[in-house]
Residue, then its C-alpha position, 0 to 999 in steps of 0.5 A: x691246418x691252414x691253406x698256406x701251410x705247404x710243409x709237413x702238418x707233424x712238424x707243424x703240429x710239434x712247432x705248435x705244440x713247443x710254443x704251447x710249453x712255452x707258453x705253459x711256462x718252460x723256460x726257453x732253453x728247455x726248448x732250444x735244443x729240441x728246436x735245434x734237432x727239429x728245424x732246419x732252414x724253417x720256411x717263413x710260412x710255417x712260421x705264419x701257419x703256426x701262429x695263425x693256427x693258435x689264434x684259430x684254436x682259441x689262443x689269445x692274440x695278445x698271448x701269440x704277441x707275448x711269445x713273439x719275442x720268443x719265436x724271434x729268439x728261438x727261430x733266429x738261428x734257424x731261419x736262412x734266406x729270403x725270398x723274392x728277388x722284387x723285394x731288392x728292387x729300388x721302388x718296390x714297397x718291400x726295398x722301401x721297408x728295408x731302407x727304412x729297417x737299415x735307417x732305423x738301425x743306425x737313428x737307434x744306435x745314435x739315439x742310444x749313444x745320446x741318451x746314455x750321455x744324458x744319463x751321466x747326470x746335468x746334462x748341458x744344452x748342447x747334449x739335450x738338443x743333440x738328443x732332441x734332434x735324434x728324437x724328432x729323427x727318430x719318431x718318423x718311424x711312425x709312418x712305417x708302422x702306420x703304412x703297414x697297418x694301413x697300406x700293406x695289411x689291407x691285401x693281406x687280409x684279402x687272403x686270409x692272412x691276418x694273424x701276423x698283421x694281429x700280432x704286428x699291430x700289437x707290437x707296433x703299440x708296444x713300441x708306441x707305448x714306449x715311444x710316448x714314456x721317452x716324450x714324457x720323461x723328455x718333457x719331465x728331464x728324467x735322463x736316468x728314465x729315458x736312457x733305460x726307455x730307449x734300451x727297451x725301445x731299440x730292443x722292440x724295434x730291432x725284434x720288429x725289424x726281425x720280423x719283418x724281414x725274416x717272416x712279414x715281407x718274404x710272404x708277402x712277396x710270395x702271396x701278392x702279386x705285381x699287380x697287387x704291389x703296384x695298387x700297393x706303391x701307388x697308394x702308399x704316398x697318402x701314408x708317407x714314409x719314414x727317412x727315405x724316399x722310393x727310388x724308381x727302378x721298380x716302376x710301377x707303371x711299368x709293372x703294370x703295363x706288364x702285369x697282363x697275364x695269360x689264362x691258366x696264370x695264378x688268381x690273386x687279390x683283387x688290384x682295385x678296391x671292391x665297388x661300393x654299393x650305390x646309394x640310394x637318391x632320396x625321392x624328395x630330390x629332383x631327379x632332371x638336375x642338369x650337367x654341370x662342370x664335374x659330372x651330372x649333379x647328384x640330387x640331394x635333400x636340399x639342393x643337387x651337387x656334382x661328384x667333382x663339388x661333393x669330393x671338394x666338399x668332403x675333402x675341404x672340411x676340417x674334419x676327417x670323415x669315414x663312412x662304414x657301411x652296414x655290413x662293417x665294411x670301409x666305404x669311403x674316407x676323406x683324402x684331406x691334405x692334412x688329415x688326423x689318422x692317416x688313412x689310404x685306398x688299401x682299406x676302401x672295402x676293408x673290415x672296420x674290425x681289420x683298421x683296428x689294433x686287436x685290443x680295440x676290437x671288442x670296443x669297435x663291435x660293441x660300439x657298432x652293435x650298440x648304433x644297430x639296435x638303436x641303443x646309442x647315437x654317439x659314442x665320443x673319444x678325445x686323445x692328445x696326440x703328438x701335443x694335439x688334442x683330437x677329438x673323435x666321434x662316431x655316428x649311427x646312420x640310418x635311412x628314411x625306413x629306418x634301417x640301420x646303413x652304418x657308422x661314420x668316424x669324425x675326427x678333428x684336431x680341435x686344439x685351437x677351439x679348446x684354447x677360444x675365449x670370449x668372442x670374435x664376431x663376424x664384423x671383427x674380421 
């Protein structure tokens, strides 16, 4: 069934088959007793097997989403200890989700308290702002989920272990789709509103939590490696964390002087991202462009730059850029200060169709399908996020021949430009 699944296929096959029923419509407590006769101290792994071999025969992502909740509830009793002792290592990624689950629970049950207050009706100010302060608290949660899409799922994926990041980012968009209705009903004072939004908030949040301590990190401490983990922790600071700070017990560093293992140790994922393909130098440009500070200088069309002043370049623009090569792979983002969507070295190498909730797949493909056969040469988005409005655009690239050398993403927080008027010349400064 999968080349992760260790245990016995029959029990597989009959833990797919009750979440089949389930998903057939019988009811759960139908099913908890068979559940109870059938599982004991169920391994993490039959878990992600199960759910992966679903997606692989045709059920839809979005329906192993809709049962997650179930599976929860279901294999709650079940599931027994943990695995991996670095995970409980001060610094390590996984110790660092943890704080931020332990921080998450406690901001929720504050939140909770706040909300319920407000619904009592006339709210005064100093109940309001107490409320307000544990949302802005409590939206820090981002970077959680945004570290695990971006950071965590990357190495993942590298093994084939992509159903549990399919269904995680689905979930992370249910809870965003909350956290957005809360704002809105903030903004609009219906206290009634939120406080039932934020009982379904911490409801969603906490199943997360669940699985991700239960199912998503036990794996992934089995799977990955330490080389792997360090890649992993020195990357994670361009995504930034929820609450916390990393302690430094678990050096990475120090991991990594370790990390060298003798032959006959087990192969793992790749500790450095995949080598981009070279580009090719256009034959218009010269190509004896002298040393300079920063490296040889690159010819370009119209002039010849160093790497160090392409990277300034790149970096200093007030858009974010990411360059998608011909076969759908990351090559390259822009590692602004300030950048839109975070982004970090994780997805370097990485599917575009992976940097994506699975809803958006099918748009993603039929977007880069559209620029390869030359039937688009744009395709533009705009989104207000976070009380900004973002605009984002997507371009075709093609060379001198006119092969098609993939897509770049550019997106700008344009919200200032929206709100120009008149004019202001350049003598006007």
């Amino acid at each position: 069934m999968s080349e992760f699944l260790q245990s016995d296929p029959q029990k597989q096959e009959t833990l797919k088959k009750i979440i089949k029923r389930l998903h057939d419509g019988e009811s759960v407590e139908n099913v908890r007793k068979e559940f109870g006769k059938l599982i004991k101290n169920v391994a993490p792994d039959e878990i992600v097997a199960m759910e992966q071999a679903l997606i692989r025969e045709g059920l839809p992502v979005q329906e192993v989403q809709r049962l997650c909740d179930v599976h929860v509830d279901v294999f709650k009793s079940a599931m027994t200890t943990e695995r991996g002792k670095a995970g409980n290592i001060s610094g390590h990624p996984v110790r660092t989700y943890r704080e931020e689950n332990k921080v998450a629970k406690r901001v929720l049950k504050s939140l909770k308290k706040r909300a319920k207050a407000l619904a009592k009706g006339s709210p005064n100010e100093t109940a309001i702002s107490a409320f307000a302060d544990d949302w802005t608290t409590f939206r820090e949660i981002e970077k959680h989920y945004a570290r695990k899409e971006n950071q965590l799922f990357p190495y993942l994926e590298r093994f084939g272990f992509t159903g549990p990041s399919q269904v995680m980012w689905g979930k992370h968009d249910e809870i965003r789709t909350v956290i957005k209705r809360v704002s809105d009903n903030f903004a609009a004072r219906k206290w009634n509103d939120i406080y039932t939004e934020v009982k379904e908030l911490a409801a969603k949040v906490k199943r997360m939590i669940f699985m991700e301590e239960k199912i998503l990190f036990p794996n992934a401490l089995k799977k990955l490696s330490d080389d792997v983990w360090v890649t992993i922790r020195r990357g994670e600071s361009e995504i930034g964390y929820a609450w916390v700070t990393p302690g430094d017990v678990w050096d990475a560093n120090l991991v990594a002087s370790q990390s060298a293992r003798p032959a006959g140790a087990r192969t793992t994922a790749p500790t450095t991202a995949p080598v981009a393909p070279e580009l090719p130098v256009s034959p218009a440009a010269d190509s004896t462009a002298a040393d300079a500070p920063g490296g040889a200088a690159v010819p370009l069309d119209t002039g010849a730059l160093t790497p160090e002043r392409i990277n300034l370049m790149l970096k200093n623009l007030p858009v974010d850029v990411t360059y998608v090569d011909e076969n759908d792979k990351v090559l390259y983002y822009s590692a602004s200060a300030h950048r839109v969507f975070p982004r970090s070295p994780a997805i370097i190498g990485r599917d575009v169709q992976n940097c994506h909730p699975h809803k958006s797949v099918d748009v993603v493909n039929r977007i880069v399908d559209s620029f390869r056969n030359k039937e688009k040469d744009v395709a533009e988005f705009w989104i207000t996020m976070n009380d900004r409005f973002i605009h984002i655009r997507y371009f075709p690239l093609f060379d001198d021949a006119g092969e098609y050398r993939g897509v770049i993403e550019v997106s700008q927080d344009v919200t200032e430009i929206r709100a120009l008027d008149g004019q202001r010349r350049l003598l006007d400064w």
